[in-house]
Phi, psi and omega in degrees: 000325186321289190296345156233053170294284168355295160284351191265260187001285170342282229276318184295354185243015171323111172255162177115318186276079178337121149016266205295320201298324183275356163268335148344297193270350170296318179294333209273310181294311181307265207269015173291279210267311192041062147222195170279205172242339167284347168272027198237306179306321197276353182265181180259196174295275212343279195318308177316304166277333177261333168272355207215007167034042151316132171265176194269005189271307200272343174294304177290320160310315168305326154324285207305315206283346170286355164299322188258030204255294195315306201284329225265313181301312148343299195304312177304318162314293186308329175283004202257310191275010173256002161119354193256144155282129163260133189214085207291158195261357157249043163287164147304298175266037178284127173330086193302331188276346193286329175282315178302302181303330171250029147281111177247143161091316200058014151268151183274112165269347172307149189301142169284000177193147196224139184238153200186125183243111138152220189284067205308003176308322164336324177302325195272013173237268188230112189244156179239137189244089135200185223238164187192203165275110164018289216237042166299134194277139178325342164300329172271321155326298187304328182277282208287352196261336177294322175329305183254348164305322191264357173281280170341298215275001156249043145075020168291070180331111172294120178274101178217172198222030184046027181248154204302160170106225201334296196317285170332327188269305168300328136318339153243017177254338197272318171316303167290355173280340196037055168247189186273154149217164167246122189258098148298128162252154202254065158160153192324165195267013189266302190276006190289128169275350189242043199276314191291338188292325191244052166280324188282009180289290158357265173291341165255052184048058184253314197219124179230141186266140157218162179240167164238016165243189194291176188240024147268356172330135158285185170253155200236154155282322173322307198285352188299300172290321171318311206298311199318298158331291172318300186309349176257347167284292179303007172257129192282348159197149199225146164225140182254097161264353100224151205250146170251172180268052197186146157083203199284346190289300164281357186256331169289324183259351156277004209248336184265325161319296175297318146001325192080359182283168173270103180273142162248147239198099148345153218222128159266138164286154173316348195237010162267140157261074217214195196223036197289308175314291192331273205312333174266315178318299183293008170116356165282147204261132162312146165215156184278232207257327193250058157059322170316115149012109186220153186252133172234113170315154189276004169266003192261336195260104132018108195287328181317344178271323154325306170281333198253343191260351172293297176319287176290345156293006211238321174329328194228040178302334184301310183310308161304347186258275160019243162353297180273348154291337211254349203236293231231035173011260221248105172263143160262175164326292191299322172274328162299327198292331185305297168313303150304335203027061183271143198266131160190141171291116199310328180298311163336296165309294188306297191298290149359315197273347181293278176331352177257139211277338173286002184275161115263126182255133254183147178228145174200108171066007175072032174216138207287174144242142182265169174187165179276143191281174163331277189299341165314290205343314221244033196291336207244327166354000000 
């Protein structure tokens, strides 16, 4: 794999080229085709379109990242000898649960390549993910650290994505537990500063970093929220210690909620201000301070939340839709409303959906279909 690190590098960062599509065309080189990716680099267009039903938009993406195979073999070198790993989504040892969880659908949305410096053996084992706010209140501090302790004492590997509060406290709560973790980096595995504070964490299989970007990525907000998914996808349970109704903590657990995962959600007191209650409302399971399962009659959940979480989920629905026209081209009314998970009455949603100048609408069968117009397309690009 070492001699087509170059080429993995290329082709995963391909823009223009959706995900699920490049892992597509990776089954088609592999196990279809039973070659590689430098004879796949080796072919001409023709070939490209007729073994492999390139459009001509992914045939110039592709131009372009063979433009980048020279700078990109440097690049592999430098990542070999300092110590980091490429890890292409058909190793053996690429995260099985991690492929599984961004299979939608039956496209693989998980990275086509994982970069990762320390014991990727970590991978096989049992991960707990959990996440919170920047500005998490000492309550919650307190809540993620029995949280990982008790994590620790079954040998359960921690997921965190390193950013101050929830992350940071779990990651060095796991540490002083002389339990295991995993760092998701919100940026390329190159530009990462905290190799030196956790190197002996590092070589000694303790902490394995891993990126799913390019590994010169600066760190980002864009990549901040990317990042967010990985981290919940790799985990066999996510606990939420506290959420605002807005940003990556909350946008990961509705997003893992449509989904189907199982959110475990800090239980909020009345004088707290946070969006913990919201988040057990849509279906995430309450836990008490010590992480346990708790049952809350439905006359005990507080109706204020109700009134208060339409406005700010809403804030940004255009955006939202957008997305999901832009992932899933054509929807009705009734599968945007799904997706969103929105309380709003579909006679509603459907008027609404009128008013936006970015839509094209469609009959299909005495049903509108929604879609993104044309000039849309390259919104998520």
């Amino acid at each position: 794999m070492i001699n087509d690190a170059a080429y993995w590098i290329s082709f995963a960062h391909a823009k223009k080229i959706k995900t699920f599509r490049l892992n597509e065309l990776v089954h088609t080189i592999y196990l279809q085709n039973r070659i590689g990716l430098r004879e796949f680099y080796e072919m001409d267009e023709k070939d490209w379109k007729s073994l492999f039903s390139l459009t001509n938009n992914e045939i110039q993406s592709i131009l372009e990242t063979k433009r980048e195979l020279a700078n990109n073999a440097f690049l592999a070198e430098d990542l070999f000898n300092q110590g980091y790993e490429l890890m292409p989504i058909i190793s053996h040892d690429y995260p099985i649960r991690l492929r599984k969880n961004l299979t939608i659908n039956n496209k693989i949305f998980a990275p086509s390549v994982i970069y990762i410096k320390g014991d990727k053996q970590i991978f096989q084992e049992k991960f707990i993910a959990i996440v919170g706010s920047r500005n998490a209140t000492e309550k919650s501090l307190s809540f993620t650290d029995v949280v990982v302790k008790n994590a620790t004492k079954e040998y359960k590997v921690i997921v965190s994505g390193f950013a101050k509060g929830v992350d940071r406290k779990a990651l060095d709560s796991s540490l002083i537990n002389l339990g295991r973790s995993i760092i998701v980096l919100p940026q390329g595995i190159m530009t990462f500063t905290g190799y030196q504070l956790y190197y002996k964490d590092i070589v000694g299989g303790n902490v394995l970093v891993c990126s799913t970007f390019h590994p010169k990525s600066p760190w980002s907000v864009e990549c901040a929220m990317a990042r967010n998914p990985i981290i919940y996808a790799l985990a066999d349970e996510i606990y939420v210690a506290e959420s605002s109704e807005k940003g990556g903590t909350w946008s990961g657990a509705i997003d893992g909620l449509r989904k189907g995962r199982i959110i475990y959600v800090r239980r909020s007191n009345k004088d707290e201000k946070n969006a913990n209650n919201i988040l057990i409302q849509k279906g995430a399971l309450p836990v008490d301070f010590d992480g346990n399962e708790i049952v809350i009659p439905s006359n005990q959940i507080s109706n204020q939340a109700l009134f208060v979480k339409e406005p700010k989920e809403n804030e940004h629905l255009e955006d939202k839709i957008k997305k999901i026209l832009y992932e899933k081209e054509s929807q009705t009314s009734r599968q945007i409303q799904n997706e969103l998970q929105l309380d709003w009455l579909l006679k509603k949603l459907t008027k609404y959906l009128h008013t936006l100048s970015f839509i094209e609408i469609n009959k299909n069968k005495n049903k509108n279909i929604y879609s993104l117009k044309r000039n849309q397309k390259n919104f998520f690009d």
